[in-house]
Residue, then its C-alpha position, 0 to 999 in steps of 0.5 A: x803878526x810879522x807876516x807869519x804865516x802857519x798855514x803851511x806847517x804840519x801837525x808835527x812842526x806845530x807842535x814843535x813851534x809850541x814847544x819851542x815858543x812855551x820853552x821862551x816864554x818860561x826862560x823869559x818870566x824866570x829872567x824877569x823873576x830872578x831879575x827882580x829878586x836881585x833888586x830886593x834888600x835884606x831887611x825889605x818888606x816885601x808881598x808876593x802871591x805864592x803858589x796857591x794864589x795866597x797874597x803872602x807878606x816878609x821881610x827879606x832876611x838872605x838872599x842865595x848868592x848862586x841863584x839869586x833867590x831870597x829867603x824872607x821872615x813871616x809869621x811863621x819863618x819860611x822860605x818866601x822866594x823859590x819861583x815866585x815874582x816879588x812885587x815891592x811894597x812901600x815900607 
């Protein structure tokens, strides 16, 4: 591993490299997420996993200019993308 070396480290700078390697690894998945989320086109299908682990299928129907994220019709119509990565289906 690059000649890193955790020997040396205390309890307390341990913890703090955790932290500071989980808070990169969170920043890095929302970049890849909103990144996707940019590729997607109004009127795409689109299925993803939501947050309980259920494979879900849309259509994108808006995407937030601020944010990026997209909004997607389903039966019934809700909210498809707040934090979950899109994966393209072939439509």
């Amino acid at each position: 591993m690059h000649g890193i070396t955790l020997d040396g480290l205390s309890e307390a700078e341990l913890i703090e490299l955790h932290d500071q390697i989980v808070d990169r690894l969170h920043f890095l998945h929302q970049q890849r997420t909103t990144h996707a989320l940019l590729e997607l086109a109004i009127g795409e299908r689109v299925m993803f996993e939501d947050n309980s682990g259920q494979t879900q299928e849309g259509i994108v129907i808006r995407r937030n200019r601020k944010t990026g994220d997209s909004a997607c019709r389903q039966r019934p119509s809700m909210e498809c993308f707040s934090t979950a990565a899109a994966e393209r289906k072939p439509g």
